[in-house]
N, C-alpha and C positions, 0 to 999 in steps of 0.2 A: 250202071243203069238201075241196080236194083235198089241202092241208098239212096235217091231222089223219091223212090216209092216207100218207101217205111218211114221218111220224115213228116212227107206229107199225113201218111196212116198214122204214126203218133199225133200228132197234131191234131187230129179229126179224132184221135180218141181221147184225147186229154181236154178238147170242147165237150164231146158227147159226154164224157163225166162229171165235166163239172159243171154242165148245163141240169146233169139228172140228179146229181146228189149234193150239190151246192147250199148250206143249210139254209140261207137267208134270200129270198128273192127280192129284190126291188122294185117297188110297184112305184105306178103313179100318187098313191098312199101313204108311201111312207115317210116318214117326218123328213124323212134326211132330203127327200126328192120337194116335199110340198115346201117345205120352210125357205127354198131357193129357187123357185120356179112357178110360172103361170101356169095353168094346164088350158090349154086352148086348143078345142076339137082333139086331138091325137098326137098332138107334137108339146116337147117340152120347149118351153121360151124361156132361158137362162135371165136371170135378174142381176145384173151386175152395173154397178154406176162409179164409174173411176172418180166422176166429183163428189159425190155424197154417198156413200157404202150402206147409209141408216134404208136404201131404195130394197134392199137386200130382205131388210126386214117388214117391210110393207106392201110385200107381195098380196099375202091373206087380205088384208084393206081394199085393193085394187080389184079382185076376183070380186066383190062383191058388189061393187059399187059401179053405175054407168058413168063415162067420164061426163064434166059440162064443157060444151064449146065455146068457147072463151075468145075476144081480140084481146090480141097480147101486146103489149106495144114498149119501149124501152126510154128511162129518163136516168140526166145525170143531177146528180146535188149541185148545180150551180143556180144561182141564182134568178138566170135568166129563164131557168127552166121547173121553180119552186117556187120561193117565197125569199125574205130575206133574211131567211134561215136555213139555208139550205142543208146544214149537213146534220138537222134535226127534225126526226121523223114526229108525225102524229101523235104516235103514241109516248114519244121524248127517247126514241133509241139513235144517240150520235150516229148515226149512217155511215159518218168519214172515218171512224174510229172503228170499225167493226169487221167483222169475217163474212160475216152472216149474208146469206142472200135474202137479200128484203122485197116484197112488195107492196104493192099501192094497189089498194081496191077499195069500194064501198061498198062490197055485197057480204064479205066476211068481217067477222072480229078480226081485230087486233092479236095475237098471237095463231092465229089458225095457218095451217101448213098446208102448201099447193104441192102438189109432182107434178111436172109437167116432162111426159116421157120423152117429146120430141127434143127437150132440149139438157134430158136425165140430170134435172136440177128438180130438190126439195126446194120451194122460196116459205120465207114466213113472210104474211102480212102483219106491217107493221107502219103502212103509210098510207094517206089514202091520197084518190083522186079525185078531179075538179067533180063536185055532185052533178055535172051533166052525164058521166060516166057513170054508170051505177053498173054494168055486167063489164067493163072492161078493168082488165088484169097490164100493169103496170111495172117493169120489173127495173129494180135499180143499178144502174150500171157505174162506174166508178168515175169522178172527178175527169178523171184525164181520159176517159173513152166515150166522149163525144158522137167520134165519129163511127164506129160502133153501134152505137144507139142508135143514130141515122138510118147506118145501114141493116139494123134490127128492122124496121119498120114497123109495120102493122102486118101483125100476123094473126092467123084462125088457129088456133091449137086446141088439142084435150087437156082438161087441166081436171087433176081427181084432187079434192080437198079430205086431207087426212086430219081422223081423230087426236083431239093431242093428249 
């Protein structure tokens, strides 16, 4: 009976110690905590993007900045849904040859970078939209996902446009 009470006693004394004499505290301040985390009210919100890692680093960006609300809407490179050039962007980047997530807008330049958290994708603009769209955001979906695109529809999202 009495080894159940002295495990738990060390335990509570090897917290108490090295709550008290611990050399290095971690605050909401320190680089290791800010360089990977929002601070929003009193809780930390982990910044982690399994499709684009660079999200990681453009925490600081986003603390600053209010998002814009954006329609978001999804197109594929085919023809029926471009020009009859489809797999060549505005600014001349082959779209079908590429990694990159690209989009279509007319309110940013040509190389400028969107986050859009809802869907923890960086996109670059690098195509644009019909000039009746002038605030909506366009994003390019691949050849063979059509249907996809479809069922993208037309969405309200935050989109924070990062420095390049």
């Amino acid at each position: 009976m009495l080894k159940p009470i002295l495990i738990v006693a060390s335990i509570l004394l090897i917290g108490i110690f090295l709550f008290l004499f611990w050399p290095e505290k971690v605050t909401s301040d320190s680089p290791e905590i800010s360089s990977l985390s929002i601070i929003q009210g009193n809780s930390l919100l982990p910044i982690f993007s399994p499709v684009h890692p660079d999200v990681q680093v453009l925490a600081s960006l986003v603390e600053e900045k209010d998002p814009l609300i954006r329609e978001v809407t999804a197109y594929n490179p085919v023809a029926e849904q471009t020009d009859s050039t489809p797999c060549l962007t505005a600014s001349g980047i082959e779209s079908c040859d590429t990694f990159k997530k690209i989009a279509a807008s007319n309110e940013f330049p040509f190389g400028t970078k969107l986050w859009i958290p809802a869907l923890d994708t960086i996109y670059e603009v690098q195509d644009r939209t019909n000039s009746r769209f002038k605030y909506r955001i366009d994003l390019l979906f691949g050849e063979d996902e059509i249907a996809e695109a479809i069922l993208f529809g037309i969405k309200t999202l935050e989109v924070y446009p990062l420095t390049n």
